[in-house]
N, C-alpha and C positions, 0 to 999 in steps of 0.2 A: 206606595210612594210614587209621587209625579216631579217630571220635568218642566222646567221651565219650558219647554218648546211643546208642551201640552198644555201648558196655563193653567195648570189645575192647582187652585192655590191652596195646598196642604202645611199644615203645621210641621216644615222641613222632614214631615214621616219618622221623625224619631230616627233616623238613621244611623247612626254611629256615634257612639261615645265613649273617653278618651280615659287611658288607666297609666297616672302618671310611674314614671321609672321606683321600681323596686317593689312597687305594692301590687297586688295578688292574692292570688289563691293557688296556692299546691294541683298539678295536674285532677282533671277528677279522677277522685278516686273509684275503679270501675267492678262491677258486682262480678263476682267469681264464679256466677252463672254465666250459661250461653249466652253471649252477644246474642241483642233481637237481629232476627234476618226480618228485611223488607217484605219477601213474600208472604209469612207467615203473621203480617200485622204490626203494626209496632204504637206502644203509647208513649211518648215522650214528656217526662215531666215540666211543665213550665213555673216559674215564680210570677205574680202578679206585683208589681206595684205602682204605687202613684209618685210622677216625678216632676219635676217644674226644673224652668232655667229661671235664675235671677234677673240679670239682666233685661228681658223680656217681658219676664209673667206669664212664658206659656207653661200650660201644666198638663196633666192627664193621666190618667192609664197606659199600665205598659207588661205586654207578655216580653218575657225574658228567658234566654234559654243557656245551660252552663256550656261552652262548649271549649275545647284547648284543641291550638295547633300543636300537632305533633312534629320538635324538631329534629331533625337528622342525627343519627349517630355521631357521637362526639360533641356533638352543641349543648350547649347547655338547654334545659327544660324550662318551659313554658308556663307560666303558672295559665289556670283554666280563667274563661270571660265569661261575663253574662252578656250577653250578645242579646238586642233586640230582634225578637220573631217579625218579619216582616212582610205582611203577604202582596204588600205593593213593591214589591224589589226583589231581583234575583242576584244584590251583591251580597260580598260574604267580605266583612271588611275587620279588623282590628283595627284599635284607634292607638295603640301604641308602639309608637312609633320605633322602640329600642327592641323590639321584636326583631327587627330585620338584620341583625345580629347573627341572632341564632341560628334566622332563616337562610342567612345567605346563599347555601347551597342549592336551597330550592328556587331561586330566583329566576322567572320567564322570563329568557332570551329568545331571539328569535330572528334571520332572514342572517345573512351574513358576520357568523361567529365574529369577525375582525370589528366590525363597527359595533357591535353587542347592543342592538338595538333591543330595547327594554317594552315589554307591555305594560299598558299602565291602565291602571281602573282610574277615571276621570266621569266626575255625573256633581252635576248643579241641578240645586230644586229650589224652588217656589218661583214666585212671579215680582216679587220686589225688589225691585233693580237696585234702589237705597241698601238693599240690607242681603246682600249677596249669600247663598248658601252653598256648599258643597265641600267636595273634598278628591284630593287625587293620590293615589300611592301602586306601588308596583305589586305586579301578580307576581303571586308563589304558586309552587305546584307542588303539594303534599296531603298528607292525611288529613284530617279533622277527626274528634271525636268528641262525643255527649258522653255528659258524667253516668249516664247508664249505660254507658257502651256501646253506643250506636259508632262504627267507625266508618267514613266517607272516604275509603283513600283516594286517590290522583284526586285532590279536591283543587281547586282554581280560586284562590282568593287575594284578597288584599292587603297590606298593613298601609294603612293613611299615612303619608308624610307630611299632608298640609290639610287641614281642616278649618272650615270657617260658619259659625253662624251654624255650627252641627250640634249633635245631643253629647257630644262629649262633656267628661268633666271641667277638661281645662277650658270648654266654652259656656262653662257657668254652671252646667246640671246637676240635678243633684236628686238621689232617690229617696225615699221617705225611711225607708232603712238604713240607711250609713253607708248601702254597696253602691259600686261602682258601675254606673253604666260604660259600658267598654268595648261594645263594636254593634254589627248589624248582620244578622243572619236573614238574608232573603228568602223567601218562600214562594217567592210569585213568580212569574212564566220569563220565558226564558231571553226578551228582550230586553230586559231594563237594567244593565250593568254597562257602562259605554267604556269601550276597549277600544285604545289608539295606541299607537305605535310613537315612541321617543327613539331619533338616534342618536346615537354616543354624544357627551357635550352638552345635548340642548338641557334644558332646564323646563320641566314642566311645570303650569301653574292653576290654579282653577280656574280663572278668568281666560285661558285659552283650552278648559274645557268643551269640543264641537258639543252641537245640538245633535249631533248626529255622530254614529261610528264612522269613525277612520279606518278602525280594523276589522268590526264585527260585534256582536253581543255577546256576552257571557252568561248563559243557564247560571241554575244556582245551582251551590253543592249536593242537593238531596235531587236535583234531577241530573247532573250529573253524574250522579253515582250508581241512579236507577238507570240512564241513560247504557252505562256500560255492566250491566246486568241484564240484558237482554230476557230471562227467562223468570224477571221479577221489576218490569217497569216500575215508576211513580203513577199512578193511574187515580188516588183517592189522597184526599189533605180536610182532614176533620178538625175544628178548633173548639174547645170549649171551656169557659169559665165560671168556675164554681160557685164565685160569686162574693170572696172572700179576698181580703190581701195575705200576699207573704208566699212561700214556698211551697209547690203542690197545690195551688190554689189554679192551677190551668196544666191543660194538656195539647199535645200535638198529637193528634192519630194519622197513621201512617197506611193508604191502601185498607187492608178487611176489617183492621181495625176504626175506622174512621164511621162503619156501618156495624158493626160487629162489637157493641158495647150498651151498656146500662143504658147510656143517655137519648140512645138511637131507638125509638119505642115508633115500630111500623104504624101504628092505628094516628097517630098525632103528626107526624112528617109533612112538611108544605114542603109542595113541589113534585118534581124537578122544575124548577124555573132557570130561564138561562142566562149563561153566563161565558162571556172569551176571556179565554187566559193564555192568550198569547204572548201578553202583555201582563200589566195589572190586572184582577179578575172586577170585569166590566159588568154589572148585570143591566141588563134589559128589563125597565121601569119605562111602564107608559106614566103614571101619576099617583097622584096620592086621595084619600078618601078621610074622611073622618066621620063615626058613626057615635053616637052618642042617646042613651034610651028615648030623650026629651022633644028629639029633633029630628029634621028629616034629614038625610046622608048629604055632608058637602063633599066637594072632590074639585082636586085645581090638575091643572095637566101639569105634566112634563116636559121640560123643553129640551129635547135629548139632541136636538138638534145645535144647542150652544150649550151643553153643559155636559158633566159627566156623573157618571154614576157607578162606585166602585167600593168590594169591598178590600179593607185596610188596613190590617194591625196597626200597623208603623203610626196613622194618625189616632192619638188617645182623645177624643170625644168624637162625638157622632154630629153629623150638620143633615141638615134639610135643607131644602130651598129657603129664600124669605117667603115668596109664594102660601108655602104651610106653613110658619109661623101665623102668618097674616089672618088663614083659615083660621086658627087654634084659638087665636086672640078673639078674633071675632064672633067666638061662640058668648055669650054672655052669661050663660046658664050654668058656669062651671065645669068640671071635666069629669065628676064623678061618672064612674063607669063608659068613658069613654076612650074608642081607642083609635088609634091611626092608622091605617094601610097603607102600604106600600103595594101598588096592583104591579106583579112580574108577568113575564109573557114565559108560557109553556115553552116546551119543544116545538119542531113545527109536525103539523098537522094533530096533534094533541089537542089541538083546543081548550087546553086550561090556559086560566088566569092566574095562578096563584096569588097569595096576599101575604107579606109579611108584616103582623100585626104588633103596635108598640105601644103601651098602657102609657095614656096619656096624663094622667095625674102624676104617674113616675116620671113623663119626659120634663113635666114644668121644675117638680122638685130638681131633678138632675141641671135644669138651665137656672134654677135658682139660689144653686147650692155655694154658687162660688159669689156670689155680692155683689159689692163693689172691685172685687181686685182684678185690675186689671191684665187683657188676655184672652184667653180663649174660656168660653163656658165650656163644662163637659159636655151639655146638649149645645147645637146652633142652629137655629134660621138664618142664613145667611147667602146671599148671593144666590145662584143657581143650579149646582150641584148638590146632589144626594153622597155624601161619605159613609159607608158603614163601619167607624174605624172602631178602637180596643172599646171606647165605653159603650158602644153598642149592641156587643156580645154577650154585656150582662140581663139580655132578653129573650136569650135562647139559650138552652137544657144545650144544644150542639149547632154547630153550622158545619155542611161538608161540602167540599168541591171536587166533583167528581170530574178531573182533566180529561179522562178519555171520550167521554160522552158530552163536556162542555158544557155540563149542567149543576147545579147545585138542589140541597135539600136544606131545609130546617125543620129544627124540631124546638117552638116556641119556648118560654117558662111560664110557668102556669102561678109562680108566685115569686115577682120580682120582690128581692128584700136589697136594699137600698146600702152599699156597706157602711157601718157608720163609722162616726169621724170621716165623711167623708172627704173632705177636702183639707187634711189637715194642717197645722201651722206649719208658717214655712218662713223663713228671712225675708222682712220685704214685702210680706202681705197687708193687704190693710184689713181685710176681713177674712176670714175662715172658719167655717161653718164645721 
């Protein structure tokens, strides 16, 4: 996910969506086995699906993950959210807003009990001032937990009181399944949650969203949680899509699990190529290549210097530069057996290049898939940033980001199968393929 005072113009990241009063899901129901502990690995199940706003016509891919706040003794309970997986954001937000009810008890206060001055989660995204995006609501201080029992307690999150131009329901969205998208689970480093300070009285709003913290930044709940477990950091975040819609169709690895599974095969592994995650995970791309049996190798640079380069759950298709479009188009020979590189840069003093490779007969299909309806294609050429956001992942067996060493691996797929009904019907469409 990006901010507006990063210019990084993303598809609002999927960030949070909204689950009108009374509808739900029964807390998860949690397995009567041992809770996974963090040390010991963890695989978190994800659902895959494809979602569009009306309004708009943006559409895409999206990992989703079940999670419920747990509320305080005597509150009434929670039904569980499918929370967007989000590796460009470290907020953790609920988009509905009658939550704060339950929550009440757990509500961040903070500097002078008498004024009860309120923390508030406030963050505006994209670049077009016409069509404002964000959203702001107050921090809670309580558990969280995954329908397989993963529990985060002292977790720091949000319930939205005002959203706009978000991936909520009541701001149009809608998933190909009938469920509800219903909040945002961040996954990504531990700056991009913007935390300011309300005192008593005022009235906060997203348009007096800063660009910048008033109060400080808010980690997400899973480094948070590893953060105060000392003797079991967050250290490794593996993603991988099976390649399928629906339920179990993606996972979240956690730590040894992340290297430590089927899909992680030592002989095939690109990389470590690097990567800051201080932030959103940044990788460091000199440019791009495309090889093709017929031809001799083109390759356009990267302009790292006006653009960015990150990977994204939160954005559902994958963008290039126009730059490699430009390449792609210009081959006239066809794409049979042709593929694209992305050239990364090692560690330092390692001297590798790595290259992450993307069959390019699949990228035209994936940019062709959606027609005339207008929006976002699943693939892009466009502008000057590299996005690796959800429909990118269906290129790789796994992608891992190892935080403590700042580095990442892949492990390519060796036979991209395209899901079909790709782009399915939807209210509003003029085409769909």
């Amino acid at each position: 996910m990006s901010r507006n005072a990063v210019g990084l113009f993303v598809f609002a990241c999927l960030s949070c969506c909204a689950l009108f009063v009374g509808l739900g899901r029964a807390p998860p129901a949690l397995s009567t086995s041992v809770p996974p502990v963090l040390s010991d690995g963890v695989r978190l199940p994800l659902k895959v699906e494809f979602l569009w706003n009306g309004p708009s016509s943006k559409f895409g891919y999206a990992f989703l993950i079940d999670v419920a706040a747990l509320a305080p003794a005597g509150a009434a309970s929670l039904p569980a959210q499918w929370l967007l997986v989000d590796s460009g954001s470290s907020t953790a937000s609920f988009c509905n807003s009658s939550f704060a009810a339950s929550l009440q008890p757990l509500l961040l206060t903070t500097g002078d009990p008498s004024k009860l001055s309120r923390t508030v989660s406030c963050n505006k995204y994209g670049t077009d001032l016409s069509a404002p995006e964000g959203f702001w609501g107050y921090f809670y201080h309580g558990d969280l937990q995954t329908s397989d029992g993963l529990t985060m307690p002292g977790s720091y999150y949000a319930v939205m009181e005002e959203s706009i131009g978000m991936t909520c329901s009541n701001n149009g969205f809608v998933v190909q399944d009938g469920s509800l998208l219903e909040g945002i689970f961040g996954i990504g480093g531990v700056n991009l949650d913007m935390v300011q300070q309300v005192p008593a009285g005022a009235q906060p709003s997203i348009d007096t969203c800063a660009d910048y913290p008033l109060a400080g930044y808010q980690p997400s709940p899973l480094r948070e949680f590893a953060d105060g477990t000392p003797d079991s950091p967050l250290t490794h975040l593996g993603i991988r899509w099976e390649g399928g819609v629906g339920p179990n169709q993606g996972t979240l690895f956690l730590n040894g699990a992340a290297t430590a599974n089927e899909n992680y095969r030592a002989d095939d592994v690109i990389g470590p190529f690097l990567i800051k995650s201080d932030q959103w995970y940044t990788i460091e791309v000199t440019g791009f290549e495309m090889r093709c049996p017929d031809v001799a190798t083109a390759s356009v640079p990267f302009a790292s210097a006006a653009a960015n380069s990150i990977m994204d759950t939160g954005t559902p298709y994958l963008q290039f530069p126009a730059s490699v479009g430009q390449m792609l188009f210009a081959h006239a020979g066809g794409h049979a057996g042709c593929e694209l590189l992305v050239n990364l840069v090692g560690p330092p003093g390692s001297g590798a290049n790595p290259q992450l490779p993307f069959n390019v007969d699949k990228l035209m299909t994936l940019m062709d898939a959606v027609g005339t309806v207008a929006g976002n294609p699943l693939v892009s050429f466009n502008g000057n940033d590299f996005i690796l956001g959800a429909m990118g992942f269906l290129f790789f067996d796994i992608l891992v980001y190892d935080l403590a060493a700042n580095v990442g691996t892949a492990v390519p797929r060796a036979d991209v199968v395209i899901p079909a009904n790709l782009v399915p019907s939807y209210p509003g469409a003029a085409v769909a393929k």
